[in-house]
C-alpha positions as CSV (number, residue, x, y, z in Angstrom):
1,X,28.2,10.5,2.4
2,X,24.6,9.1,3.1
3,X,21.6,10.6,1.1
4,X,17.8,10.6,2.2
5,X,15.8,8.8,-0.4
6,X,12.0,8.1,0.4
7,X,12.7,8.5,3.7
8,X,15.3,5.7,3.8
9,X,19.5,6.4,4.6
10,X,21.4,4.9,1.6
11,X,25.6,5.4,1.9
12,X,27.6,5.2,-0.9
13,X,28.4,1.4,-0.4
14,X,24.6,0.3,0.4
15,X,22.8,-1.6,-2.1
16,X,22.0,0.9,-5.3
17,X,19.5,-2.2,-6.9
18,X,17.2,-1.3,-3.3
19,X,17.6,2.5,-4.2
20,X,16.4,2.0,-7.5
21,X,13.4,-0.6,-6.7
22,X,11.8,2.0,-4.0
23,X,12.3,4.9,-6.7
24,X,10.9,2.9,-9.2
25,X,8.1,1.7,-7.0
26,X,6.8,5.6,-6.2
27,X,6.6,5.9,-10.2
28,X,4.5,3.3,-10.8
29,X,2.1,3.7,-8.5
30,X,2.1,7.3,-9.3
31,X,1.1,6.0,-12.8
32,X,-1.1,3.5,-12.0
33,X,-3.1,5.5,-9.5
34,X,-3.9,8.4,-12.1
35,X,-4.8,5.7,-14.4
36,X,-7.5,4.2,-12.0
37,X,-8.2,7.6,-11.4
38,X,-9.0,8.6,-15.1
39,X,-10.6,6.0,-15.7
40,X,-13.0,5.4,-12.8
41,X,-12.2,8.2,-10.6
42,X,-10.4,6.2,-7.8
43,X,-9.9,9.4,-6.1
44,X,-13.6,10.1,-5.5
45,X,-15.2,6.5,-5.2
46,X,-16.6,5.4,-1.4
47,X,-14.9,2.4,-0.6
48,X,-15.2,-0.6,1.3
49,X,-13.7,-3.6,2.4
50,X,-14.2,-7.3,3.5
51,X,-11.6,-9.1,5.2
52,X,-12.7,-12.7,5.5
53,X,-13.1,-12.6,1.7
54,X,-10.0,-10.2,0.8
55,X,-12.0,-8.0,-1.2
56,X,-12.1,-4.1,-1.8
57,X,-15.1,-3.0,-3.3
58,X,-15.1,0.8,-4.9
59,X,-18.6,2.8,-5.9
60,X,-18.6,5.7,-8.1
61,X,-20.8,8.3,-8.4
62,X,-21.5,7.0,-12.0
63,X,-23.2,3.5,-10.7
64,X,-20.3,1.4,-11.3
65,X,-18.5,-1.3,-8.7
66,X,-15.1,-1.6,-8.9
67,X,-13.9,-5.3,-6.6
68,X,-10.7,-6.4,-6.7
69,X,-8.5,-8.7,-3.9
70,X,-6.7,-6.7,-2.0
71,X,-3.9,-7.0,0.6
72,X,-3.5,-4.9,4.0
73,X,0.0,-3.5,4.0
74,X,-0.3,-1.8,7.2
75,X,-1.8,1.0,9.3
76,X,-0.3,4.4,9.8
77,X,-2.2,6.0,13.0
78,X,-2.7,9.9,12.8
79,X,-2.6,10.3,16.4
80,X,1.0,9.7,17.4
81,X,2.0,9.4,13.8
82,X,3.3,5.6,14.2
83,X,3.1,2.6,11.1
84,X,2.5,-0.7,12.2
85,X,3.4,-3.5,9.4
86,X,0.4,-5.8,7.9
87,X,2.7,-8.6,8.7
88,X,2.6,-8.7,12.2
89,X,-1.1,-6.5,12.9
90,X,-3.9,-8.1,15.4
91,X,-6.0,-6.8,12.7
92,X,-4.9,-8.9,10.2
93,X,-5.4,-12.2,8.8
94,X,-2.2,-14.1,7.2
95,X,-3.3,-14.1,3.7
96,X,-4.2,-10.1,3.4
97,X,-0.3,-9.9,4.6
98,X,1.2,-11.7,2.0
99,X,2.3,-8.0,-0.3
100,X,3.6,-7.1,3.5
101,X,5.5,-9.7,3.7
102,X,7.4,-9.4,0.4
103,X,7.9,-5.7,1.4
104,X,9.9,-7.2,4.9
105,X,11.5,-10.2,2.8
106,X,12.9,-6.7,0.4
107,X,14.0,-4.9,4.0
108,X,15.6,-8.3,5.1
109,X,17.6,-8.6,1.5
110,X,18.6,-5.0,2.1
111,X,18.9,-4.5,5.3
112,X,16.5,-1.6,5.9
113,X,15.1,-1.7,9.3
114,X,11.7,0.1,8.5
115,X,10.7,-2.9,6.4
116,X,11.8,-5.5,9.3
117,X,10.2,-3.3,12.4
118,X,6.7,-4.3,13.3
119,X,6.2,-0.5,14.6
120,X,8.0,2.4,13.8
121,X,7.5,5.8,14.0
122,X,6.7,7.2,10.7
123,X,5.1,10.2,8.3
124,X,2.0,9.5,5.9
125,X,4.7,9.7,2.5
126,X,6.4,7.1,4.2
127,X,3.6,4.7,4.7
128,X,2.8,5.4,1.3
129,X,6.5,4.4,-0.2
130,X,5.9,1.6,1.8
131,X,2.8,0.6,0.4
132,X,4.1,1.6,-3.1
133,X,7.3,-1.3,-3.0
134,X,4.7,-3.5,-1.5
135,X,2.3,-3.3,-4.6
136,X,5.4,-3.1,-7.3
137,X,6.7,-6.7,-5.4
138,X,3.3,-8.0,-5.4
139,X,2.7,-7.2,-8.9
140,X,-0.7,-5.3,-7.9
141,X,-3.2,-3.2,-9.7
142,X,-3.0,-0.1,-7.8
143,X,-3.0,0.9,-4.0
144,X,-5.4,2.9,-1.5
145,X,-5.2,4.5,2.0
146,X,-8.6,4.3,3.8
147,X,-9.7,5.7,6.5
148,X,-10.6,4.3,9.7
149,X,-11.2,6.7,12.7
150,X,-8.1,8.0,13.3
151,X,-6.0,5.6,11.8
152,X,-4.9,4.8,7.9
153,X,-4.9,1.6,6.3
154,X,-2.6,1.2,3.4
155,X,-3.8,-1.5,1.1
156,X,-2.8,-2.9,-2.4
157,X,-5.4,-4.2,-4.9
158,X,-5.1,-6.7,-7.8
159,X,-7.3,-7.0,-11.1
160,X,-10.2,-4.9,-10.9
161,X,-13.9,-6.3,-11.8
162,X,-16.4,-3.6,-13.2
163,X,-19.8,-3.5,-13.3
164,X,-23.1,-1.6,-12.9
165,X,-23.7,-1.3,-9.1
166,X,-26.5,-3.5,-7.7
167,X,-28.1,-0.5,-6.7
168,X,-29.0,1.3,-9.5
């Protein structure tokens, strides 16, 4: 008998320490993300981001700057609903992939093919329980989707630097 679990096919004789990790992984991010957004209202800060430093910078409407590094774990496009990985995007330099790639090294261990695909088809909860094992692997902060025209890019971020915004 197979079971759907975060949109992953686990049988009764497939690994129960990868069905665990992903569950696991959805809870804390869950936690971590109302955390960041009690505290600093992640939810309803402008974002954005420079890649050739590796840094996401957050504004709030209460003058502070939230930067942190950050990692790219991939892009989920809203048109024809396809994810394509952070290890293997155009878009992408090799050290924002690096939470990616511990995400594939996971699907390699356990032989889950989503993890391992460069593209797959995909829903927006997916890319986010991908995103969510990527930031529990890489140890990270939090994680946030941003959007870019049409498409979604699902990023992690690591420790967090507050201060008053330049601007005020």
């Amino acid at each position: 008998m197979k079971e759907r679990i975060f949109g992953m096919m686990f049988g009764a004789r497939d690994d129960a320490e990868a069905e665990a990790t992903l569950l696991r992984a959805m809870e804390e991010l869950k936690a971590k993300t109302a955390a960041h957004d009690a505290t600093w209202h992640l939810g309803e800060s402008h974002w954005a981001v420079d890649m050739e430093t590796g840094r996401i910078t957050f504004t709030n409407r209460r003058g502070m700057e939230i930067v942190a590094p950050m990692q790219v774990i991939g892009t989920f496009n809203t048109r024809d609903d396809t994810w394509l990985w952070g290890w293997d995007h155009p878009s992408v330099p090799e050290p924002l992939a690096e939470h990616a790639r511990l995400a594939r090294a996971f699907g390699e261990k356990h032989g889950l093919e989503r993890y391992t695909t460069r593209k797959i088809v995909a829903s927006e909860a997916e890319a986010w329980e991908f995103t969510a094992l990527a930031c529990h692997l890489g140890g990270a902060q939090g994680a946030y989707r941003g959007p870019a025209g049409t498409t979604l890019v699902f990023m992690t971020f690591g420790e967090l630097t507050m201060r008053k915004s330049p601007a005020d």
